[in-house]
C-alpha atoms as one frame of an Amber mdcrd trajectory, in Angstrom:
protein
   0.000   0.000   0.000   2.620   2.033   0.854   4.312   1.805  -2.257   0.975
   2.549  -4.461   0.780   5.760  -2.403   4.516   6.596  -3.110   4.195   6.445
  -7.071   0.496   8.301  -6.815   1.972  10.811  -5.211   5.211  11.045  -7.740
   2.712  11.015 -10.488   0.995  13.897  -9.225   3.937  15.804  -8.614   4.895
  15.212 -12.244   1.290  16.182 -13.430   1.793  19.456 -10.784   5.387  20.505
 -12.359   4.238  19.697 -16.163   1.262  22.645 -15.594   3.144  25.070 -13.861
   5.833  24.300 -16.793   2.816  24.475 -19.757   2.151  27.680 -18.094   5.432
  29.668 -18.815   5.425  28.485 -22.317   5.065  31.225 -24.657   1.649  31.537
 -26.811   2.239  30.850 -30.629  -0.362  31.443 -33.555   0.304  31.314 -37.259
   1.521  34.738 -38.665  -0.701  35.070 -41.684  -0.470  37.674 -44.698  -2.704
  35.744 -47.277  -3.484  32.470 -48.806  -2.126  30.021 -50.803  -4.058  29.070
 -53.519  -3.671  25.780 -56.152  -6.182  25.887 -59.357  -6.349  23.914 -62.176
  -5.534  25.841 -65.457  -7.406  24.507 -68.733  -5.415  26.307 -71.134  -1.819
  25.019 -69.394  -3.641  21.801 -68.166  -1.694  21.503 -65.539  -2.469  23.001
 -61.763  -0.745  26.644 -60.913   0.075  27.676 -57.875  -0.842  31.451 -56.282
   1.101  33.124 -53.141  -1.774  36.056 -52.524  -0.979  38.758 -50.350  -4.130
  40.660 -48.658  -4.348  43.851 -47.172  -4.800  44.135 -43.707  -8.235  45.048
 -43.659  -9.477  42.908 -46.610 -11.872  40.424 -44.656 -13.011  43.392 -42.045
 -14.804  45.965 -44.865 -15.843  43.465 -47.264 -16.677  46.134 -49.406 -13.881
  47.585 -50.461 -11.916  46.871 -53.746  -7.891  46.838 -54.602  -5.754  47.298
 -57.590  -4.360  44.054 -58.253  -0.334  43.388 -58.775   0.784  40.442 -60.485
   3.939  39.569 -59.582   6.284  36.753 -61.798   8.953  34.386 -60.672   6.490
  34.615 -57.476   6.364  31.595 -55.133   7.324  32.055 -51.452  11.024  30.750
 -51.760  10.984  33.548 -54.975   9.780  36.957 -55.272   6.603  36.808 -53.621
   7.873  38.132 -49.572   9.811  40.680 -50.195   7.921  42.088 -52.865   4.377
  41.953 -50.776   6.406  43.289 -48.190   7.243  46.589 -49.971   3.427  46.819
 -51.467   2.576  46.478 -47.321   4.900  49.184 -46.345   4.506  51.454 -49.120
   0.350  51.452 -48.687   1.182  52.483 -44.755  -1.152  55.630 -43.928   1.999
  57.519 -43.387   4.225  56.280 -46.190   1.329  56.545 -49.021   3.723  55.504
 -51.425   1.184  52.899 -53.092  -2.740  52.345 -52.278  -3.643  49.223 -50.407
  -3.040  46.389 -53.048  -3.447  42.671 -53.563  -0.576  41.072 -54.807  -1.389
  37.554 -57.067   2.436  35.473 -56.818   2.333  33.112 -60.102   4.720  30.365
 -58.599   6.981  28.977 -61.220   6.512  25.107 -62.951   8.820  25.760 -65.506
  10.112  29.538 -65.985  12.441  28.792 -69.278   9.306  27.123 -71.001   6.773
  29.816 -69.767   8.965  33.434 -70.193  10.350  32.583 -73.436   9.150  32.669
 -77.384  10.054  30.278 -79.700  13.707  31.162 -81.052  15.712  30.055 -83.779
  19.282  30.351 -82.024  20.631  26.425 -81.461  22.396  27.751 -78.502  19.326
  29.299 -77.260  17.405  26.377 -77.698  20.295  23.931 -76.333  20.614  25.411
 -73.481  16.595  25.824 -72.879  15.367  23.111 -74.109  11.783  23.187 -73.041
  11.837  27.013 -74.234   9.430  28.541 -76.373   5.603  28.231 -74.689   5.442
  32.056 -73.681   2.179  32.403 -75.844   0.883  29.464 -73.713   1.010  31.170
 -70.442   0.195  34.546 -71.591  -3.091  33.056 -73.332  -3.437  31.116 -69.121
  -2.778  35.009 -67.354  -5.180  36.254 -70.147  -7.861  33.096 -69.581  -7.642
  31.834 -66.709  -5.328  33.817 -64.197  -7.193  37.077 -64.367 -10.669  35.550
 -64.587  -9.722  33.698 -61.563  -8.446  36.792 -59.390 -11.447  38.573 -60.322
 -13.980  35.880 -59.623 -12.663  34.941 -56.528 -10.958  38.551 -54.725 -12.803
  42.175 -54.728 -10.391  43.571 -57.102 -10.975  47.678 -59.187  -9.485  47.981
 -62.433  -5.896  48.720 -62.182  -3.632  46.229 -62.632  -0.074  46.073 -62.562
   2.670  43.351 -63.871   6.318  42.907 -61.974   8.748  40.543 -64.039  12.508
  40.814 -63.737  15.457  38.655 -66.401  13.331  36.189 -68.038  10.292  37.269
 -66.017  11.377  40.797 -67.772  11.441  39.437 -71.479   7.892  38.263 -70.739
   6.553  41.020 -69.074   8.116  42.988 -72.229   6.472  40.595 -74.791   3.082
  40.998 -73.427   3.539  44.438 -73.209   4.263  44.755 -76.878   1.791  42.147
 -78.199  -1.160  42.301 -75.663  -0.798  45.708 -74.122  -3.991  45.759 -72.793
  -3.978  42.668 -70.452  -1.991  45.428 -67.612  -2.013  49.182 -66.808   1.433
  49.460 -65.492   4.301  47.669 -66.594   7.519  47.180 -64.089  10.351  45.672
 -66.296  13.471  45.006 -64.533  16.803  43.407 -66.148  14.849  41.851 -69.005
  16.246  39.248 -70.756  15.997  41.112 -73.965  19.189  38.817 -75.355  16.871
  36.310 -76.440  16.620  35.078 -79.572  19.236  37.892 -80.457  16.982  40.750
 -79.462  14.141  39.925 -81.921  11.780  41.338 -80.012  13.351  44.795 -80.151
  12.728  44.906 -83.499   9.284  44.483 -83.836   6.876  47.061 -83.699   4.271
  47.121 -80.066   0.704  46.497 -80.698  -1.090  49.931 -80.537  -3.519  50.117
 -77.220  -6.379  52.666 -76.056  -6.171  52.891 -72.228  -3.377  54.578 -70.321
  -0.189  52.709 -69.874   3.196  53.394 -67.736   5.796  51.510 -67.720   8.709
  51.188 -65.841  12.143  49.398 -67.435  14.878  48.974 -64.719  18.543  47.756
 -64.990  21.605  47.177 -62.433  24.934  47.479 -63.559  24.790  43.733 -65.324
  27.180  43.768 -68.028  26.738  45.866 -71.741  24.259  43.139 -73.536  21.903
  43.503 -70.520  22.256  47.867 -69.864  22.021  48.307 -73.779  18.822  46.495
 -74.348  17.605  47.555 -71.540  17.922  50.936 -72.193  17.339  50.284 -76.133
  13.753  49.028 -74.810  13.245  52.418 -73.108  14.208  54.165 -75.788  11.551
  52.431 -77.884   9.393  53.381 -76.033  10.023  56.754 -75.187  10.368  57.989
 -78.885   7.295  56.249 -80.044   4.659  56.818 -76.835   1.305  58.607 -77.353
   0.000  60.871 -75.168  -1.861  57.999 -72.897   1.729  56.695 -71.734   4.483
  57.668 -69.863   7.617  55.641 -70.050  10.610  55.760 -67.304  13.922  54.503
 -66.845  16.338  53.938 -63.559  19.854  52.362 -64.123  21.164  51.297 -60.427
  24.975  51.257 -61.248  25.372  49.664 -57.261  23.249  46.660 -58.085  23.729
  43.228 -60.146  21.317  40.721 -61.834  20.484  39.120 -58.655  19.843  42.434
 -56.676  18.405  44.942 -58.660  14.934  43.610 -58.309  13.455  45.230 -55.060
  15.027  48.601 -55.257  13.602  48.560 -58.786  10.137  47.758 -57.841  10.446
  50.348 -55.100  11.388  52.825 -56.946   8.684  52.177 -59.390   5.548  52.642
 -57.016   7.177  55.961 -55.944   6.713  57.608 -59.922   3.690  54.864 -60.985
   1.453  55.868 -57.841   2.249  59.240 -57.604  -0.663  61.155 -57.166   0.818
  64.711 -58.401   3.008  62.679 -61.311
């Protein structure tokens, strides 16, 4: 009996130090800023994968609408954090850099086969071999991406694209063949090489509704500064008066850093109220 009582007693010690311990343990919840979203996409038929970032308020006045920005390259181990991260600090009542936004991150399956045209360089296609399906996914953001966003999320009419290197070459390929798909256009380090700059040479699709459009480049070597700035150029000397056209060349960044500093200081002219 004596030693029953003994290991009650140890047990209830143990049950008596385990909830005093429970009760200095710190209290942990999920830190949220949107959803993850998988759909099916008919025209890819494949499923595609969205990171969406929300603003802060977006389930408490469910009656307000956002400009949407579409980011590329933009899965959570990508673009997508960092990026939603400036849209969240720039739309900060005292910052007012950009209004409150929803950003739609297209997470990549295959970025060679989805940013890039067909091209007739062996090199080119050699060393991307499953190149060439850029009309693809343009005709999926056309038919099923943007459908989706605005079926699903309480989303106005402006609507912005972010793509930077190949991401940039797409962004600048929808831009010149299906201008009307986006209102703002944020190009940075495009991959303009491609196919030996053949899409330089062609001439843009004319559009109706206002455009502006943003081309960025780092310091990244002369191929990638000259077409970057040959794009801008383009542009510049052939825009109408519903357009307005900028360049920034960051001479302290790279390829792999230019991105964010680009995109930053694109809300600053694109949002501008007084621009």
């Amino acid at each position: 009996m004596k030693k029953h009582l003994c290991i009650l007693l140890i047990l209830l010690t143990a049950i008596k130090v385990s909830a005093q311990d429970d009760s200095k343990l710190p209290e942990t919840k999920p830190l949220v800023i949107g959803e993850t979203v998988t759909f099916h996409s008919a025209v890819l038929d494949e499923n595609r994968t969205l990171n969406i970032y929300l603003p802060q308020n977006y389930v408490a006045d469910s009656t307000k609408t956002y400009p949407v920005i579409y980011l590329l390259d933009g899965a959570l181990d990508e673009d997508f954090i960092h990026i939603a991260g400036i849209v969240q600090f720039g739309s900060f009542s005292w910052i007012n850099m950009v209004p409150e936004s929803i950003v739609v991150g297209i997470a990549n399956v295959d970025r060679k086969r989805d940013f890039t045209y067909p091209t007739t360089i062996a090199q080119d296609k050699k060393d991307f071999p499953t190149s060439g399906k850029s009309e693809n996914f343009i005709n999926f953001i056309e038919k099923d991406l943007q459908p989706f966003i605005q079926e699903h999320y309480r989303i106005e009419g402006t609507s912005t694209i972010i793509g930077q290197s190949l991401g940039g070459l797409l962004a600048t390929e929808i831009l010149y063949n299906k201008p009307e798909l986006f209102d703002n256009y944020i190009i940075v380090s495009p991959s303009l090489w491609w196919d030996n700059q053949s899409l330089l040479k062609l001439e843009p699709k004319a559009y109706h509704s206002e455009k502006q459009i943003y081309v960025a480049v780092g310091k990244e070597g002369e191929i990638m500064e000259r077409d970057a700035k040959s794009l801008y150029q383009n542009l510049e000397a052939n825009k109408k008066e519903n357009t307005k056209v900028y360049f920034q060349f960051l001479e302290a960044q790279d390829h792999g850093d230019t991105l964010h500093l680009s995109v930053y200081g694109a809300f600053e002219v694109l949002f501008d109220k007084d621009n």
